[in-house]
N, C-alpha and C positions, 0 to 999 in steps of 0.2 A: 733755390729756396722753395719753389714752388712743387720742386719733384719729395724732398724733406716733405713737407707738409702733410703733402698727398701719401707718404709713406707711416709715417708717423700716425695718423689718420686712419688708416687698412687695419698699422700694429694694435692701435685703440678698438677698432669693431670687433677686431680678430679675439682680444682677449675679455670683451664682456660678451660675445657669441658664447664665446667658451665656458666661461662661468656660469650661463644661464643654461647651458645644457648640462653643466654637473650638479647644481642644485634641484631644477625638475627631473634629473636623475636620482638624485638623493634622497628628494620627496615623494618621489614616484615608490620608493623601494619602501622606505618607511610606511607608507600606507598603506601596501598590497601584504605586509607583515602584521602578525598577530601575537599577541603575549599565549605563552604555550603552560599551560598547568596538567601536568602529568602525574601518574604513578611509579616509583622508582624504589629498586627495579623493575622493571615493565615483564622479567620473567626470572623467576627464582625455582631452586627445589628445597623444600626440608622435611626432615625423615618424619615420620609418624611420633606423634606427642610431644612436639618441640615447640618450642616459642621462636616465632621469627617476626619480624617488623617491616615495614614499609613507611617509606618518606613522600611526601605530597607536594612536588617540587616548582615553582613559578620561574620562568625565563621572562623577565618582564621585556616587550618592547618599547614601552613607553612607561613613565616616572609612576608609580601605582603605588596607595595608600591604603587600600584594604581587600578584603577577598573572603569568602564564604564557599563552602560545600558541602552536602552529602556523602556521605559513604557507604556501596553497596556492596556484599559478600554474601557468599555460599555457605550460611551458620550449620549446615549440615556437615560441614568440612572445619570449619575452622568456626571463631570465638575471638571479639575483641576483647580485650584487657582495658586498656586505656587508651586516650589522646594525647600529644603531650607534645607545645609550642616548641616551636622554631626559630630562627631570628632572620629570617626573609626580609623581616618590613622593619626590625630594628637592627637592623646591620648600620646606620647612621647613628645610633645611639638614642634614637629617639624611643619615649613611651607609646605602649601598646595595652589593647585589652583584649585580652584572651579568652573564649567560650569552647571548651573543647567538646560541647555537645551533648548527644542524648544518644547512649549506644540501647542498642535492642536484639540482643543475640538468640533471640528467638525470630522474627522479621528479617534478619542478618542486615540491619543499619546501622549507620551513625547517623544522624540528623545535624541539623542547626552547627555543625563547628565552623566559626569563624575569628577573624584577628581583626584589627585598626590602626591607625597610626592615630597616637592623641598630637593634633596640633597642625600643622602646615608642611608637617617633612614627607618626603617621596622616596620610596626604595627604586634602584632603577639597575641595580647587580642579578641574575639569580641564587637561589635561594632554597631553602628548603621551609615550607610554610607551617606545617606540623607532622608529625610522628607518629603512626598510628602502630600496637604494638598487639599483637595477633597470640593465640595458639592453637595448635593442631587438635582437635577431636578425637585423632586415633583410628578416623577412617582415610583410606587414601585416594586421591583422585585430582581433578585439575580444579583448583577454584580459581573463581573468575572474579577479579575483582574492577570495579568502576565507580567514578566519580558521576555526580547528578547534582541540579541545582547550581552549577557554577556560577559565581559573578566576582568579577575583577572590578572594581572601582580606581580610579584616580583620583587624584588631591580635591577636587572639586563635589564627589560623589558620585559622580556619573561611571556608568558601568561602560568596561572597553571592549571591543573585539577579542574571543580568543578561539584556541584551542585545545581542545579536552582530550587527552589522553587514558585510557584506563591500561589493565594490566594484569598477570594471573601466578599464579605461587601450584608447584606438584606435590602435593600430600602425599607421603609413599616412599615405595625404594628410591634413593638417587640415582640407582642406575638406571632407572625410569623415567630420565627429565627429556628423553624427547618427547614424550608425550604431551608434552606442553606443549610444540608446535605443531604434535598432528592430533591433538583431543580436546585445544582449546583456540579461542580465537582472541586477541587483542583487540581490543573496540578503539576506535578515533571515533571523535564525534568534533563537527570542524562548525562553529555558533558565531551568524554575524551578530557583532553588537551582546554579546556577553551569552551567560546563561547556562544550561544545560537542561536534562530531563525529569523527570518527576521521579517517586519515591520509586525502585526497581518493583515489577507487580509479578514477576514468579514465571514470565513467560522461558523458555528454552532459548538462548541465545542462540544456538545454531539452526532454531525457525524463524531470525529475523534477517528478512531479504536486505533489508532499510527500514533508517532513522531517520527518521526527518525533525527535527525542534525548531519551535519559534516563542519566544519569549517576549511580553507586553508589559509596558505598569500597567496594572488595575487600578482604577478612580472610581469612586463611588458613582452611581446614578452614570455611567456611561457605558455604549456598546461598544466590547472587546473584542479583535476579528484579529485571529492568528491565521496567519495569509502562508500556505506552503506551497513551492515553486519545482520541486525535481517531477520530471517527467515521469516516475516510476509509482509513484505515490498516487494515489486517486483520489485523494482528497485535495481537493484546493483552499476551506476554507473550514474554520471551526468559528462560530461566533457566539458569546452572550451578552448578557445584559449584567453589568457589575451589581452586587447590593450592599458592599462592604468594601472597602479601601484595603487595599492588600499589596501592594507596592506591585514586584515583580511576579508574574505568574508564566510559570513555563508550561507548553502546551506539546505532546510529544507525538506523532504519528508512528506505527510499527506494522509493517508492510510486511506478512509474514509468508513463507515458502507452504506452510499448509495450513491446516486448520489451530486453532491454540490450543496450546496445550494447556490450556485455563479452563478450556470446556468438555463435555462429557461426552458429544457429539456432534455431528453434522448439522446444517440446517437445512432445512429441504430447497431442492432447484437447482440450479446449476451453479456454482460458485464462481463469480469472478474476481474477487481478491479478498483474502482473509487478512481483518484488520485489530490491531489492539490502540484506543486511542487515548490514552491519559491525561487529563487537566489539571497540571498542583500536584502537591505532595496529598501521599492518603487522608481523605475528612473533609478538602477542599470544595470538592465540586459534588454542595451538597445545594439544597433547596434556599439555604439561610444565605448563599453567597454568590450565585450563581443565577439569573433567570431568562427565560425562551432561550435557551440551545439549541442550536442547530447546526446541522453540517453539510456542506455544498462538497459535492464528489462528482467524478466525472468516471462515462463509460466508453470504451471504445465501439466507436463502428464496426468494423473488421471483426472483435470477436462476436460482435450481435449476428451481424452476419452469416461467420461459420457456423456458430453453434444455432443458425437460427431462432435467436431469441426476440419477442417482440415487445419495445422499450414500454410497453404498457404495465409491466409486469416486472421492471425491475425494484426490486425494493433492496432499502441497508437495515438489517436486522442485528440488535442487539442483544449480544448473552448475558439473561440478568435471572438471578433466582434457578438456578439448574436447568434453563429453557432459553428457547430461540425466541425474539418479541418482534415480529415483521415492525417496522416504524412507518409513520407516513408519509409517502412518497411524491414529491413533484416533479416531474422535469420545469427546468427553471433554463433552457439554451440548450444551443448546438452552435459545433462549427464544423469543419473539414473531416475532420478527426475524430471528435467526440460529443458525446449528449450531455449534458448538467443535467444535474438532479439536487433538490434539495432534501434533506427529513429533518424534524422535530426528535430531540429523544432528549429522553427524563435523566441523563446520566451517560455516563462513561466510563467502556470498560473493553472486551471483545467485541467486535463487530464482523459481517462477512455482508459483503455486496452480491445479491445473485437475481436470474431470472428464471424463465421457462421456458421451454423449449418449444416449437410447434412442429408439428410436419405439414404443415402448409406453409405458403410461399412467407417469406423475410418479411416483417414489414406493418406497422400497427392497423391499417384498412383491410387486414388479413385473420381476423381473430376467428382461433380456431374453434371457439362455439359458434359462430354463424358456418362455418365450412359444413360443420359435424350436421347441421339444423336442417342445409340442403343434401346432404350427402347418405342421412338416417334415412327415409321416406323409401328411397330407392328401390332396396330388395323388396320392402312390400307391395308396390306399385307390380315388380318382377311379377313377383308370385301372384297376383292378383288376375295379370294379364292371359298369364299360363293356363288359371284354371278356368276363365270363361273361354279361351279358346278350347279348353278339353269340353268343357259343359254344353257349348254347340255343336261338336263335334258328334258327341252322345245321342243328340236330337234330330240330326240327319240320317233322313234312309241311304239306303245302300248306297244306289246312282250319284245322291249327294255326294256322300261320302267320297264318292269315287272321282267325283268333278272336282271335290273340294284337293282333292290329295294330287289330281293332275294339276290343278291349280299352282299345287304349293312348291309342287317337283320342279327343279329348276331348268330353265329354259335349255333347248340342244345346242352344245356349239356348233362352231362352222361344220366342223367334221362330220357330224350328226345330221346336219341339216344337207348334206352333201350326199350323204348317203342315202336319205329318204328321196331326193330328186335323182339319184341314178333308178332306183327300183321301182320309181313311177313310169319311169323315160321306158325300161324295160318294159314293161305291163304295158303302155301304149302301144308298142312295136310289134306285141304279138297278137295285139287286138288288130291291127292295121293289115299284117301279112295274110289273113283267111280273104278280106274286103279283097285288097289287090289280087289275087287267085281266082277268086270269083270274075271281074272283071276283065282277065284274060281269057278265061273261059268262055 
């Protein structure tokens, strides 16, 4: 009885072991998974002057009640038509309210379109959310099309984890659609905790290195700090001070391969990373909504180093008005790696971080107007010395003159000095042999 028991016993731990590692398997999987909203298809061709459509499609991982988006395109290429609902969130039969937004085919936007569930139902199928329905311009080329502003909400309100897909259409010959994979790029943008990026501002997608988005609610009377974490990005931190209740505000970082293609020039000094930084959809992030801005960025050691620049003189300048605005700079830390810096700036828009270079040694106790301060004086001192040595010269007689100049002749080496003791040694020898002559005599 007692081996039964003890068996029976094993078979009981063995089968809630078991269970408890398929469920924190289950929930394990569920969590690390994200509702996915895309552009569909993600890559199409249609010939010049044609109407072609695109679907905005939700893969919900978890039961979701409503959703919002943006919509950005190349109005140089194409022209939206309309919006026009889906049944994503009423595939349960339940009631919805539909905003299909605010097109601007001048700005190449859609704004504001979003849906609802009226009541307590949850879609949890994919879907198709709405219908956006496009025409060609008549010129040919790749347009790039993306979503922006994302938020997936649940039954509750609250906004989920997702993944933002965008997507691109070839304007043109069809026998031309590979050019869609080598003249255009598909953007992912991967948002914890909901979200997406701000109104598209005109930059060249193939000068951005990295995206980085962080998304906040704004509350009235409190300071908002959108916190960014990738290694690549140099900013760590953007903050303000709220004035106005504005729910969700997305904050976007853009890490760009060169200078923007927003501005009309360089800015002076040495560049170390040229930035675009966006707060809000356009009009946001004005004086009435917004107050004390600031941005915390970090510099590398290493490149201070090679390019000898000395962190005195790093400044983040902003393009505003057809010119470069140096901003005001503090270092605010250091660690291993890199230097903090803070600046104040009036707005957001292009940015580039740079310093200066020195040719004196790395390093801020090295500033290169105190080098230049001891280093000026020099040749005058030279030249000064030269001409009173010539000015005494001048005033010496001959003899002088002549003592002065054996003086200056440089001493005989050994060899020299070898030579003068043989030819004395001679000249004694022949004074010596008349004496000794004599004395035989």
């Amino acid at each position: 009885m007692r081996s039964i028991n003890r068996h029976d016993k094993r078979l009981h731990f063995i089968i809630i072991f078991t269970t408890i590692i398929f469920f924190s398997t289950l929930f394990t999987g569920i969590a690390s998974s994200e509702t996915v909203v895309s552009i569909s298809p993600q890559k199409q061709s249609v010939e010049e002057n044609q109407s072609f459509s695109v679907d905005i499609y939700i893969e919900p991982d978890t039961p979701i009640s409503g959703a919002q988006f943006d919509f950005i395109f190349n109005s140089t290429l194409a022209n939206v038509k309309d919006v026009q609902e889906k049944n994503v969130l009423s595939q349960t039969g339940a009631a919805t309210i539909f905003n299909a937004g605010s097109i601007d085919n001048v700005k190449g936007t859609v704004t504001g379109v979003y849906s609802l569930i009226l009541g307590k139902d949850a879609a949890t199928r994919p879907g198709t959310l709405a219908t956006i329905n496009l025409v060609s311009t008549g010129r040919s080329g790749a347009c790039e099309l993306h979503l922006s502003n994302v938020i997936v909400s649940n039954s509750t309100g609250n906004a989920i984890p997702i993944t933002v897909k965008g997507g691109s259409v070839y304007l043109g010959d069809t026998e031309n659609t590979d050019q869609i994979d080598s003249g255009s790029k598909t953007s992912t943008e991967e948002v914890s905790g909901g979200g997406g990026g701000g109104i598209a501002n005109g930059e060249s997608y193939e000068n951005i290195k990295l995206k980085e988005i962080s998304k906040v609610f704004v509350s009235k009377d409190t300071t908002i700090s959108y916190q960014f974490k990738d290694i690549e990005n140099p900013v760590t931190y953007v903050n303000y001070t709220a004035l106005k209740n504005a729910g969700f505000i997305t904050t976007s970082i853009e890490v760009l391969d060169n200078t923007s293609c927003l501005v009309s020039d360089e800015p002076e000094g040495i560049v170390y990373k040229n930035l675009n930084i966006w707060v809000g959809k356009n009009g946001y992030s004005t004086e009435e909504n917004i107050g004390n801005p600031v941005i915390n960025f970090k510099v590398s050691k290493i490149w201070l180093e090679e390019n000898r620049i000395q962190e005195s003189t790093i400044k983040l300048n902003r393009y505003h008005l057809n010119a470069w605005n140096p901003l005001p700079t503090v270092k605010t830390g250091e660690d291993s790696e890199y230097i903090f810096f803070e600046s104040e700036t009036p707005g957001f828009s292009p940015f580039a971080i740079t310093g200066r270079s020195s040719q004196f040694a790395y390093g801020p106790k090295n500033q290169a107007a105190d080098s230049k301060e001891i280093l000026t004086p020099e040749p005058a001192a030279k030249e000064k010395s030269e001409a009173a040595i010539s000015s005494e010269k001048e005033k010496l007689p001959d003899e002088d003159d002549r003592e002065g100049r054996n003086y200056q002749a440089p001493a005989p080496g050994i060899c020299g000095a070898g030579t003068l003791f043989l030819a004395a040694l001679m000249i004694f020898k022949r004074n010596r042999e008349p004496e000794e002559d004599m004395e035989e005599a």
